[in-house]
C-alpha positions, 0 to 999 in steps of 0.5 A, a space after each residue: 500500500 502506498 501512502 503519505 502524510 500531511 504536514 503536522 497530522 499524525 495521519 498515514 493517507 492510502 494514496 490511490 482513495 485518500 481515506 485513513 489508513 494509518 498512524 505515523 509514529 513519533 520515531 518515525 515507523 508506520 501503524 496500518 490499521 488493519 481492523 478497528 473496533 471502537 473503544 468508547 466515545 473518543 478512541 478506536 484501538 488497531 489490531 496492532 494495539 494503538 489507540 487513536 482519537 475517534 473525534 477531532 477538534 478541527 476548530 476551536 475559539 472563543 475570541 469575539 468575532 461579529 458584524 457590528 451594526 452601521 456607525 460612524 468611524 472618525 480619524 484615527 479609527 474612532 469608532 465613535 457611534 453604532 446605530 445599535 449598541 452590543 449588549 456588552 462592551 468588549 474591552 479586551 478586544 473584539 473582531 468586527 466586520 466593516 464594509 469597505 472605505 468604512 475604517 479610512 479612505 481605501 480600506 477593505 472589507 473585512 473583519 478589524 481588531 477592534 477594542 472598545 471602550 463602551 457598548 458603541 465606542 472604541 478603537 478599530 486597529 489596521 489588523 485584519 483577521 485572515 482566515 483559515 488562520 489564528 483569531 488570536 489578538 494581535 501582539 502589538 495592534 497597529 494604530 490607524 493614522 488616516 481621516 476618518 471616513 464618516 458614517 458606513 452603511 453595513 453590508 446586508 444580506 451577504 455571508 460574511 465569514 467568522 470562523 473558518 477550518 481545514 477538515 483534512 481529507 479522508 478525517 470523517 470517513 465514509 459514516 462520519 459526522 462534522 458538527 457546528 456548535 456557536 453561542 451568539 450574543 445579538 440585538 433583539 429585532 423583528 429582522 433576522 440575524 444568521 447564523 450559517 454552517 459551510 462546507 466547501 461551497 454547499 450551504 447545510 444549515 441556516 438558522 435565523 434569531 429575531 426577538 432573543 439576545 442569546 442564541 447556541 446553534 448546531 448543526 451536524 452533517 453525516 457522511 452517509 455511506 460516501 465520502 462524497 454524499 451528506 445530509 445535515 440536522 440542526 438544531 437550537 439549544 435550548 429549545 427549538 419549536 421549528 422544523 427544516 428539512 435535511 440538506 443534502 450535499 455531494 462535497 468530496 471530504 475524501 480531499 481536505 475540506 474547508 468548513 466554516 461559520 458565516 454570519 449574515 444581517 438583514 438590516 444594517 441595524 442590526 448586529 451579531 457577536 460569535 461569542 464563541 465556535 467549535 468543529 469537531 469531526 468525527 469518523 465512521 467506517 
């Protein structure tokens, strides 16, 4: 069997289908999987004798990123009025999403380290997040020295993308399941404030909140029988009286993936705050 491995995962892949089939040991020998039962919930042990993770953390983070409502931004990037203010202030920093020439004159869009300073003030800084990539506050945050724009529109109805992962290829398997799980902080308004799952391109859930303040959504999508045919479930903690139909997918997982959160508003009132994200993996034979 010929296979290969990918940079910083222990994981031997066959090369002719991609699937898992081994482990790379820390001294550099092979372990091919020969047959694997399950142990428990989060291990299965080889025929050979080595236990490995059942279920992987593909991501994981609880630093604040969001959509901030429309506002205005003066010199030196002074965010100095929301429309609608956050429900708390966000001192110790927050990532927040601004639409293009809203931080200063030729700024892109994207999301901008920012900390603030009361519910609708604060200090955005020329750090831009980049995903699939660390969320991690910048060292040192760098000033902004430009005139300030003046009032921004935020951008509506787009998916703006808030957290964002690499699922290696072959990680669920062909019975595996990939599962979402946010907790949200969101002004309350009869206009929907969205919360998306991705993979790759296909869109398996959207959930939208209105009259609450604190939303924990999930979403699971199961490899069904094929690393390339899914279907996906979804549901609000702690209670949710809705239904939605499954969606189905045909995405390739036997090949690295990306899966990501994206949040979307429908009025620039409006705001949402991803408090808090993971992804996890798990396989399936």
């Amino acid at each position: 069997m010929n296979t290969y491995v990918k940079t910083n995962l222990p994981w031997l892949y066959d090369a002719a289908t991609g699937d898992i089939v081994g482990l790379k040991d820390s001294d550099g020998g092979e372990t091919i999987l020969v047959k694997a039962e399950t142990l428990d919930s989060t291990t299965v042990l080889s025929s050979l004798g080595k236990i490995l993770p059942l279920t992987t953390t593909v991501l994981q983070s609880a630093i604040p990123v969001g959509i901030p409502s429309s506002g205005t931004v003066a010199a030196n990037g002074a965010l100095t009025t929301l429309t609608t203010p956050f429900l708390e202030t966000y001192g110790d920093g927050v990532w927040l999403f601004f639409p293009a020439n809203a931080v200063y004159a030729g700024s892109q869009a994207g999301s901008y380290w920012v900390v603030m300073a009361t519910t609708s003030s604060g200090t955005i800084y020329d750090n831009k997040l980049v995903l699939p990539g660390s969320d991690h506050p910048p060292t040192t945050p760098t000033p902004i020295v430009a005139a300030g724009p003046g009032a921004y529109v935020q951008s509506t109805g787009v998916s703006i993308t808030q957290r964002s992962a690499t699922v290696p290829g072959g990680t669920l398997g062909a019975h595996g399941v990939l599962s979402y799980r946010s907790a949200l902080r969101h002004n309350s308004s009869a206009t929907a404030k969205n919360w998306r799952a991705f993979l790759n391109a296909t869109v398996f859930s959207s959930i939208a909140s209105t009259s609450t303040t604190l939303s924990n959504w999930n979403t699971r999508v199961y490899n069904t029988g094929s690393q390339s045919k899914q279907i996906s479930t979804r549901w609000i903690a702690p209670h949710d009286t809705g239904t939605t139909d499954p969606v189905f997918g045909t995405e390739d997982t036997s090949k690295d993936a990306s899966a990501e959160i994206s949040h979307y508003l429908a009025a620039d009132t409006d705001w949402i705050i991803n408090l808090a994200s993971i992804i996890t993996a798990s396989y399936g034979e």
